[in-house]
C-alpha positions as CSV (number, residue, x, y, z in Angstrom):
1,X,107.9,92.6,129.2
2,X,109.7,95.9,128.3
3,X,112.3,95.8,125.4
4,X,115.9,96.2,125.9
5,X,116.9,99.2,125.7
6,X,119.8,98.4,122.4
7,X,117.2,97.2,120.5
8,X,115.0,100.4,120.8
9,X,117.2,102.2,118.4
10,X,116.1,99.7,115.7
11,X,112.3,102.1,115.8
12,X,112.9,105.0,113.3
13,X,111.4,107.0,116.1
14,X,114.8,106.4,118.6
15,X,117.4,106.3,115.7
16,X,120.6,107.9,116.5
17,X,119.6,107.8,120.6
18,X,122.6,107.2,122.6
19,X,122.3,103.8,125.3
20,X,121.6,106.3,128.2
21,X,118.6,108.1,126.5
22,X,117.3,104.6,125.0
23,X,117.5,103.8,128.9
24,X,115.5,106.8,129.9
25,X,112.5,106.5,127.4
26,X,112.8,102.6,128.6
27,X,111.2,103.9,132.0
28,X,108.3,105.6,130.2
29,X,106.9,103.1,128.0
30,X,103.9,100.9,128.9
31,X,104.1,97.2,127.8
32,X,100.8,96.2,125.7
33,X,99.2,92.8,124.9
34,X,96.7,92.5,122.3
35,X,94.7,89.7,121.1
36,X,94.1,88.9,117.8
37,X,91.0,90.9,116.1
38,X,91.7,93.6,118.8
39,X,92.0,97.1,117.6
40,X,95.0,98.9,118.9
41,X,94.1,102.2,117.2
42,X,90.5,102.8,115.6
43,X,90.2,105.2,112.8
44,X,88.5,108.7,113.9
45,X,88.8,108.0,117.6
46,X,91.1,110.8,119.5
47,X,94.3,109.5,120.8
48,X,98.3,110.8,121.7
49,X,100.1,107.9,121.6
50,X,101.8,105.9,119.3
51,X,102.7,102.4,119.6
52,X,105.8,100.5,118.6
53,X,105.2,96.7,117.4
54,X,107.6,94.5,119.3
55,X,105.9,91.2,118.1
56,X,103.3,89.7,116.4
57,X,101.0,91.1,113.1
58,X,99.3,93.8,112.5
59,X,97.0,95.3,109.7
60,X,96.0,98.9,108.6
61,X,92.8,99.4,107.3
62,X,90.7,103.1,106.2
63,X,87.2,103.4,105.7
64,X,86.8,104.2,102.3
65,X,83.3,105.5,100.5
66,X,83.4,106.6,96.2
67,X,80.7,108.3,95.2
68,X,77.6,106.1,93.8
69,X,78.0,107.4,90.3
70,X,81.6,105.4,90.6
71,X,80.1,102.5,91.1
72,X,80.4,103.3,95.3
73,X,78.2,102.2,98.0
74,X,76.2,104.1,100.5
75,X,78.3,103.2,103.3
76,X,81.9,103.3,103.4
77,X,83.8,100.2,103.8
78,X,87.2,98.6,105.2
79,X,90.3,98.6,103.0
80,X,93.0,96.9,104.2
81,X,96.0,98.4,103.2
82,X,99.7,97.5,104.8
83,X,100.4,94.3,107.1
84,X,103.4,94.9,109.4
85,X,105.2,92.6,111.9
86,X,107.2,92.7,114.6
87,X,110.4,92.4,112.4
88,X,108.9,95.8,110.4
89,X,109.9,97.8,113.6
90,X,106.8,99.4,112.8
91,X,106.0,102.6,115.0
92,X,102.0,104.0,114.5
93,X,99.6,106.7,116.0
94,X,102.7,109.0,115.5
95,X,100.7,111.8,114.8
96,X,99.0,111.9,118.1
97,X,102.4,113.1,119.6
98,X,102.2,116.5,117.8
99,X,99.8,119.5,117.5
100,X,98.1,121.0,120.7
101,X,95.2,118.5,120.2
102,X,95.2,114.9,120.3
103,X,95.1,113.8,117.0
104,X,92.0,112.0,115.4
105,X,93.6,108.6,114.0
106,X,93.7,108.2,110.7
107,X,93.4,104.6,110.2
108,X,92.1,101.4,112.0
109,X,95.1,98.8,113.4
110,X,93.6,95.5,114.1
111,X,95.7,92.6,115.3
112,X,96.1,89.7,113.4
113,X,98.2,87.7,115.7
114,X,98.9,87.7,119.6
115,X,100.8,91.1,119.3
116,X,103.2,92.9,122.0
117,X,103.4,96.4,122.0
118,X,105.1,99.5,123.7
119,X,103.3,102.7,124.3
120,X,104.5,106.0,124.7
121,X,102.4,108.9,125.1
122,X,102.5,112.9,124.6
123,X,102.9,113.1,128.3
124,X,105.6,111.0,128.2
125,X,107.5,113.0,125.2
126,X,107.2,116.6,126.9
127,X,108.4,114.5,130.4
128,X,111.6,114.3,128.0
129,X,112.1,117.1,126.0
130,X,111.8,119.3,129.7
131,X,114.1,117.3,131.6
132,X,116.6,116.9,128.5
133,X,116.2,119.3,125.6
134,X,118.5,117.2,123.2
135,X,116.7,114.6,123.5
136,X,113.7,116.4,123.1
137,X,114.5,117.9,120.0
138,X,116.5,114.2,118.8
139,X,113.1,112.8,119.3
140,X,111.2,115.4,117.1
141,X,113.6,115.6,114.6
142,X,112.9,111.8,114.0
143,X,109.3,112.3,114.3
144,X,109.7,114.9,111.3
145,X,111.7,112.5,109.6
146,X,109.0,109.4,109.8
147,X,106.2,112.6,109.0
148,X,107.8,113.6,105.9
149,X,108.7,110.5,104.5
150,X,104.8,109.2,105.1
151,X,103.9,112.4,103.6
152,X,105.9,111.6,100.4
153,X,104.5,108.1,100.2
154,X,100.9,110.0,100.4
155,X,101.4,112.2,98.0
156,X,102.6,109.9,95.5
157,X,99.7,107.5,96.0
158,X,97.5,110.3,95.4
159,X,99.1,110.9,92.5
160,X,98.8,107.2,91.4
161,X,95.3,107.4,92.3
162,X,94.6,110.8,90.6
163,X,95.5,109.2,87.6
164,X,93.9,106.2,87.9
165,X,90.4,108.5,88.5
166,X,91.1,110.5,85.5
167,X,91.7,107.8,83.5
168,X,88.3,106.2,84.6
169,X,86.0,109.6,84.5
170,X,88.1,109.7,80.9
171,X,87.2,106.3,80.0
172,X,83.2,106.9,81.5
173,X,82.6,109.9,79.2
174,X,84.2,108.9,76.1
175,X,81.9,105.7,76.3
């Protein structure tokens, strides 16, 4: 049930490996199957993996709560956000491999379809960067790479959605 090695390299997170390091991480990862309405990753929960999609669908979902005077509810709710498939290449949980901690997720993956699914852990990434420092450092400098460009897309939808606030608060108080 593992992937070929080749088509590893088409995860942002193994870009630019060579066939022999592809090989190597090949021996670390642990095949997944997950049913559909199965949570791979639940938002809050502590965890230092992440998990490439192979096949199958996948949603991303926060818990989101605006205040009552917003028109919010008590209790925050589901927001689905992003669907990605097996064709996506989609990597997630990436932020579980840094920081001394194991990271508290940040969103809720649920899947939609019969989904296969590689894991690779923290343990498994400082197995690599001891025995082969190029490696390690290939594979962080991708990580930072998939980190800042998320962080860019973040920072512009919080932009979009300061804007969109403003514009409402403006709207409220001029009524």
């Amino acid at each position: 049930m593992t992937s070929n090695p080749k088509s590893l390299s088409a995860f942002p997170i193994f870009s630019g490996l060579s066939e022999e390091e592809l090989k190597r991480i090949t021996q670390l990862l642990r095949p997944l199957q997950i049913q559909p309405g199965e949570m791979v990753i639940r938002e809050g929960e502590v965890g230092n993996q992440v998990y490439l999609l192979l096949e199958g669908q996948v949603s991303v979902s926060i818990r989101i709560a605006l205040p009552a005077q917003l028109g919010g509810k008590a209790t925050p709710e589901e927001k689905g956000l992003v669907k990605y498939s097996g064709d996506d290449h989609a990597i997630f949980g990436e932020q579980g491999l840094l920081g001394e901690e194991p990271a508290n997720r940040t969103a809720t993956i649920t899947a939609l379809s019969p989904c296969r699914l590689l894991e690779f852990s923290r343990s498994d990434l400082d197995t690599l960067v001891q025995e082969n420092p190029n490696l390690g450092f290939k594979l962080m400098r991708n990580l930072c790479l998939i980190m800042a460009e998320r962080l860019r897309q973040a920072n512009q939808d919080i932009a979009k959605l300061t804007t969109v606030l403003s514009l409402v608060l403006e709207h409220r108080h001029s009524s």
